[in-house]
N, C-alpha and C positions, 0 to 999 in steps of 0.2 A: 522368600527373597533369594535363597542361595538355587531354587530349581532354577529361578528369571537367568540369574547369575551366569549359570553352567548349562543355559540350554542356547543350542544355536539356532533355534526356530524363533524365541524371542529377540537374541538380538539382531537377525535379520529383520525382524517385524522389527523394532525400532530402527534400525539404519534405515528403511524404505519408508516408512513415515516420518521419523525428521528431515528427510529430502521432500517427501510433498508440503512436511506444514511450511518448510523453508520456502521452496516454490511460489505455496498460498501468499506466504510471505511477503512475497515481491511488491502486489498490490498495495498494501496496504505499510510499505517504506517508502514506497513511491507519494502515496498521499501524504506520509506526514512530514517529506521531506520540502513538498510543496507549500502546504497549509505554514509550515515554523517562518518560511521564508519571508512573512511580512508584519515579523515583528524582530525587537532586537537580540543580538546574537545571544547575549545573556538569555534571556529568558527564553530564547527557540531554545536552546542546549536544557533547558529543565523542562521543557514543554518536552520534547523529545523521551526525556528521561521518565516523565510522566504518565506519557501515552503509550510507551512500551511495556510499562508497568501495569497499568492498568489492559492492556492485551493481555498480558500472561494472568492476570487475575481472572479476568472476563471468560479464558478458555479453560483455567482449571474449574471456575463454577461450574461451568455448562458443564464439562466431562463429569463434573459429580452430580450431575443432576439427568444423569442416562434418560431412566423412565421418560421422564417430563420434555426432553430434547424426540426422544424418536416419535412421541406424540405429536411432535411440530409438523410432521411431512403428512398425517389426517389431513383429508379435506375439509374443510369446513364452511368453503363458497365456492360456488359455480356463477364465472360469466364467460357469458357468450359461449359455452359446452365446454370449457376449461377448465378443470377442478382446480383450486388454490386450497394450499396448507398454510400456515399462517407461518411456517417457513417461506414458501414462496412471496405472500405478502410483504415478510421483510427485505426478501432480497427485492424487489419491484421498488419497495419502498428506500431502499437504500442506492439501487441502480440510478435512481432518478434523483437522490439529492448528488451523488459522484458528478452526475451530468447536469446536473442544474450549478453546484459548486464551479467545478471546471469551466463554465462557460463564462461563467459572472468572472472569474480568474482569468479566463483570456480577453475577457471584456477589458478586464481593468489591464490587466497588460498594452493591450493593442491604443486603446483612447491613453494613458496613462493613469495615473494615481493624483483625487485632487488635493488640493491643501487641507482639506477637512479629514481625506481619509489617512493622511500625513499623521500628521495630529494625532490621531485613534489608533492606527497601527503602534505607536506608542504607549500607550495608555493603559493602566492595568485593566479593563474592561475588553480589551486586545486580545489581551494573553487568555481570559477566561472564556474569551471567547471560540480560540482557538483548542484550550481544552478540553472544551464543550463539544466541536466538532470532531476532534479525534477520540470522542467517549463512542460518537455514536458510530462511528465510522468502524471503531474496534471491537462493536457489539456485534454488527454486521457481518464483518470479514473473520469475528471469532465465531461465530454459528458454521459457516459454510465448513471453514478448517475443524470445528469438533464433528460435523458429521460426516464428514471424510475420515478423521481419526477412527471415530465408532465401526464406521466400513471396516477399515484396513485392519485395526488389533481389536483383541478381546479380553485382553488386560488393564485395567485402568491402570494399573503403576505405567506401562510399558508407554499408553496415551501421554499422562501427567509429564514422563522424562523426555519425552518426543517435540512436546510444546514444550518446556523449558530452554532445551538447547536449541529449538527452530528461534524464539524469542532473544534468545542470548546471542545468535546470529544478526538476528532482527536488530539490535542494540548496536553492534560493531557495527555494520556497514550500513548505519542510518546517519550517524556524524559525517562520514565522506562522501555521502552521497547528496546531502543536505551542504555540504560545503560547496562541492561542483555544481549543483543547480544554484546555489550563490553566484558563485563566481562567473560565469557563464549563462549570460540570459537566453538564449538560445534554449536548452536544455531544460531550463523550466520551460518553455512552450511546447516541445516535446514532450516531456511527463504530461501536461495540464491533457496534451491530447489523448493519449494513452489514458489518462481517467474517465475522459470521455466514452474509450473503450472497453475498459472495464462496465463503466457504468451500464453500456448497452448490454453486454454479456452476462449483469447480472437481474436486467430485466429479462432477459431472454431466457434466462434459467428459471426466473420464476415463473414466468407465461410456458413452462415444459419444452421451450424450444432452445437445446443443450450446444452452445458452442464450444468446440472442445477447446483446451485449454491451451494446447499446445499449439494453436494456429495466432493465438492472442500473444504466449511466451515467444514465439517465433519472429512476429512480425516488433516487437517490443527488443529482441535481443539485435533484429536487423536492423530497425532506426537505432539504436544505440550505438552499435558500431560505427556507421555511419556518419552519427554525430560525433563521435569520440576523433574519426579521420579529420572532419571538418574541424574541432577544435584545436589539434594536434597544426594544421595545416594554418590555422590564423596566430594561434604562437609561433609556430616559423616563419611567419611574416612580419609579426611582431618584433621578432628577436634579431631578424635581417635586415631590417626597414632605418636603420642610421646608417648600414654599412653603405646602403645603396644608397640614402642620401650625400654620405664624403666621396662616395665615388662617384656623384655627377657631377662634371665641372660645371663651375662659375658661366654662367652670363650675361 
């Protein structure tokens, strides 16, 4: 522990990977800060506490389970002349429930919410529900981030402390993020899109066809801003919008 301690090759190798698991990150703050958003604030705030929990679980098993993890990238079926590992299976497999989720989500957005599903979004069968989807979601987005880890170090302690602190990141700025797609409808339509994106990108990873990452963070960090102008710009309309009603006169 004291070489990890006293060497600066380690903790460069942990600085540079708790910025990617953080990164990885993004995705998967972005979905659970969607998925909490239709059930009540009580229980989003433990679901939340839940599913971040059960991430950091998820990616310390894998990282203790190396052998069995680097096994995942074998082929073990061929379609259409594509070899698939049963890693790529999962990311396919999970690409298409993000884009199948996201769409049923701006479905219910655009038509509205009926009284039945009023009702349900209530209901403790809500809440398990919505745990159930951040189990699988974190199963998912923890495979991709442990074999990226395994890539970048060669120390499991170095991996272990790298996802701890990406998670504890993960943890803080999932309450404020999860509040602002509250408070502003707009901005969950955005996220819901952006999952759609993800979701292709992590079919496209599994079909060997690599979208890189930084083109997804990019065009994600540009509608953000964006929307952040836009929100910024309807509370200053907000907050002027009496002044300019005493100042038209009467007639």
């Amino acid at each position: 522990m004291m070489d990890l301690l006293t060497s600066p090759e380690a903790w460069a190798a942990l600085l540079t990977l708790t910025a990617l698991e953080i990164v990885l990150g993004i995705d998967n703050v972005i979905f659970l800060s969607v998925i909490v958003s239709r059930i009540p604030a009580a229980q989003a705030k433990s679901a939340r506490r839940i599913g971040l929990a059960l991430a950091l679980v998820f990616r310390i098993l894998l990282l203790s389970m190396l052998v069995w993890l680097i096994g995942l990238t074998a082929p073990v079926l061929t379609v259409m002349g594509i070899d698939l590992s049963w890693r790529d299976l999962i990311l396919i497999g999970g690409g298409l429930f993000l884009i199948a989720k996201a769409t049923h989500e701006i479905h219910a957005e655009v038509e509205g919410p009926t009284d039945g599903e009023v009702v349900a979004s209530r209901s403790t069968n809500a809440f398990a529900w919505v745990i159930v989807q951040i189990v699988v979601i974190d199963i998912i987005f923890s495979l991709d981030s442990v074999i990226t880890a395994i890539g970048m170090a060669q120390d499991l302690r170095i991996m272990i402390a790298a996802v701890i602190i990406a998670c504890a990141v993960m943890y803080l700025s999932s309450g404020p993020v999860a509040a602002f797609v509250a408070e502003y409808p707009t901005t969950k339509m955005l996220a819901l899109a952006f999952l759609v994106l993800i979701g292709v990108a992590l079919v496209a990873d599994g079909l060997s066809f690599h979208i890189p990452r930084a083109y997804i963070y990019t065009a994600i960090v540009f509608s953000g801003a964006v929307e952040t102008f836009n929100v910024l710009a309807k509370r200053n309309r907000r907050k002027h919008k009496p002044f300019r009603q005493a100042a038209d006169p009467p007639r």
